[in-house]
C-alpha positions in Angstrom: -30.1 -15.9 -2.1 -33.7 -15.4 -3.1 -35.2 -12.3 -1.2 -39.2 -11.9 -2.2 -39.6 -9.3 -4.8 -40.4 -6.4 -2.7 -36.8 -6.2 -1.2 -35.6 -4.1 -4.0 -34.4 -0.8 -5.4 -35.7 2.4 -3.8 -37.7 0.4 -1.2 -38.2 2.1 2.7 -37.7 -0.3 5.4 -39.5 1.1 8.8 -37.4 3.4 10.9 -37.3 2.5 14.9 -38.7 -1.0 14.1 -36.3 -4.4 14.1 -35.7 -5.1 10.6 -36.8 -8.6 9.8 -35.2 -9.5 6.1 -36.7 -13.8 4.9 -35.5 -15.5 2.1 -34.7 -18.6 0.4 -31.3 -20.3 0.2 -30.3 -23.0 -2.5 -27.4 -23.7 -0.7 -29.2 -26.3 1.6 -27.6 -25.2 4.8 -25.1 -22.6 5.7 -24.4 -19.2 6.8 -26.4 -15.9 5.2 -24.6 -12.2 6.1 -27.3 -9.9 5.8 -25.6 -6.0 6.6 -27.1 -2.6 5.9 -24.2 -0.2 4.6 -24.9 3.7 4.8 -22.0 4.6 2.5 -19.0 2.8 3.3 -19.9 2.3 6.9 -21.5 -1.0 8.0 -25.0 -0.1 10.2 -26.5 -3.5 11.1 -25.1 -6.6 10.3 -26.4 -10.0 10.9 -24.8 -13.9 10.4 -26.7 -16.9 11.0 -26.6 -20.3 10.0 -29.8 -21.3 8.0 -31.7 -23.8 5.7 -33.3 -23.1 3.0 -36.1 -20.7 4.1 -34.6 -18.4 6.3 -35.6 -15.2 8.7 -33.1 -13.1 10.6 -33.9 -9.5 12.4 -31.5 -6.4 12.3 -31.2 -4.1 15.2 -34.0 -0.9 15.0 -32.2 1.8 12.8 -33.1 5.8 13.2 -34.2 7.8 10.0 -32.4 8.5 8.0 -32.8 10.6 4.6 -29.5 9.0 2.9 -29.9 6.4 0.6 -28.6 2.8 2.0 -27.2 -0.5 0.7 -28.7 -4.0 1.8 -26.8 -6.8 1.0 -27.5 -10.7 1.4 -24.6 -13.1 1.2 -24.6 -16.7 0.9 -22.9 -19.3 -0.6 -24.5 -18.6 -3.6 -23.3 -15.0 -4.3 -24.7 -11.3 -3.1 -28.1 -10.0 -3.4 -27.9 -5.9 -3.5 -30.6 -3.5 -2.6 -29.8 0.0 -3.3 -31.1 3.2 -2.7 -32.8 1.9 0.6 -34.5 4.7 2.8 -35.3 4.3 6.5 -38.4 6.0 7.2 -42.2 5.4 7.5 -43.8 2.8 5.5 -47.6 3.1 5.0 -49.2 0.9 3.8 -53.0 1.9 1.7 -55.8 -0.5 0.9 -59.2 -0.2 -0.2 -61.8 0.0 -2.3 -61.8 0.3 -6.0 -61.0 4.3 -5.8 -57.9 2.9 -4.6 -57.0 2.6 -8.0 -57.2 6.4 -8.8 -54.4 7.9 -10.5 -53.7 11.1 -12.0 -55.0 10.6 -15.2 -58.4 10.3 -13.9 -58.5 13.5 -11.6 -60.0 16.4 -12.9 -57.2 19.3 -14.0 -57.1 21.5 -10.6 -56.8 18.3 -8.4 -54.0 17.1 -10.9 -51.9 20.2 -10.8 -52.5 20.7 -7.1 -50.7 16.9 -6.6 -47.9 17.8 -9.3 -47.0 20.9 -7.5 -46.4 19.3 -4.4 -44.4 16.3 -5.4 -40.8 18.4 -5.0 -42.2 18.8 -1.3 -41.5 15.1 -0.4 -38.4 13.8 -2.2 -38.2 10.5 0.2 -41.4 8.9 -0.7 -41.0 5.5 -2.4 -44.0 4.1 -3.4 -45.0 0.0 -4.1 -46.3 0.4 -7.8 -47.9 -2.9 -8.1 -50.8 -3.2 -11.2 -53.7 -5.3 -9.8 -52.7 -8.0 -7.3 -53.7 -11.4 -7.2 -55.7 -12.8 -4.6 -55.0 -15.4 -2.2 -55.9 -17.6 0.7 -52.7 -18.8 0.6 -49.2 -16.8 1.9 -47.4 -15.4 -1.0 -43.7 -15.2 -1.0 -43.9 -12.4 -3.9 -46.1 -9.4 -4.0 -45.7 -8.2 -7.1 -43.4 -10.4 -9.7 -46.2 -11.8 -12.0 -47.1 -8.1 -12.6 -44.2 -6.4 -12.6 -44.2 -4.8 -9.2 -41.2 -2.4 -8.1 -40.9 0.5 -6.1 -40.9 3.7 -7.3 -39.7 7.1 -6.4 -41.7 10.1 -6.1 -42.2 12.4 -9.1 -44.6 13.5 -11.5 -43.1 11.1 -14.0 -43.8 8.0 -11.6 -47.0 9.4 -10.3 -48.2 10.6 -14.1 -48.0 7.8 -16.0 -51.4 6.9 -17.4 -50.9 3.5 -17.2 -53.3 3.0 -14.2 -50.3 2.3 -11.8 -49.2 3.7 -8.9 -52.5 5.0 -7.3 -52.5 8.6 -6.8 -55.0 8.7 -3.7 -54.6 6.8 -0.1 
């Protein structure tokens, strides 16, 4: 299966929501498993018979601070998720000081963010360069610029490299 390119590593899906999961299939028609795993125990689990675009919705989950697995299965093979976290997803758009990131604060504002990065281990955030822009739907967000989520230290958030954004 084919799952756009933000279903990946580290990524937060929304905690008390339904969790819609869309894809393609190049198996033409058949069934797709989709299943969140917490550990070894199964927490929502899903089988449907699709075509080749697909969209199926999970039962709301709680949050959770324990990483989770998301797997897709169809007749193709397995596509794995890991480290998914359940929690709130916010989502920051803007202007062009959207685009801030440590590198261009001044030295007190820097240090103040670096100190409190330990405070808030569960942040993921979408580190996505400049997107491209679109009338059209996209079935990617971020895979002709390397998008991937990212977790939350000073590594990630200190980079220089103008990605992620420091300020929402």
């Amino acid at each position: 299966p084919t799952l756009p390119d933000f279903f990946a590593d580290n990524m937060v899906l929304q905690r008390d929501q339904t969790i819609r999961v869309w894809g393609k299939s190049s198996c033409g028609s058949g069934d797709i498993t989709v299943t969140v795993r917490r550990g070894t125990s199964t927490v929502a689990s899903k089988k449907v018979l699709v075509s080749a675009n697909w969209i199926l919705e999970l039962d709301k989950q709680s949050h959770s601070t324990e990483g989770h697995t998301l797997e897709v299965i169809d007749c193709s093979g397995t596509f794995t998720v890991n480290n998914v976290r359940l929690w709130d997803v916010v989502v920051c758009g803007g202007q062009s000081n959207m685009r801030h990131t440590l590198h261009t604060m001044d030295t007190t504002e820097r240090n103040k963010v670096r100190g409190d990065v330990g405070k808030y281990p569960f942040i993921r955030i979408w580190a996505s360069p400049q997107p491209e822009v679109s009338v059209d739907p996209q079935f990617d967000l971020g895979s002709h610029n390397n998008g991937q989520w990212v977790l939350n230290t000073i590594a990630n958030l200190d980079n220089g490299d103008g990605s992620p954004p420091a300020t929402c």
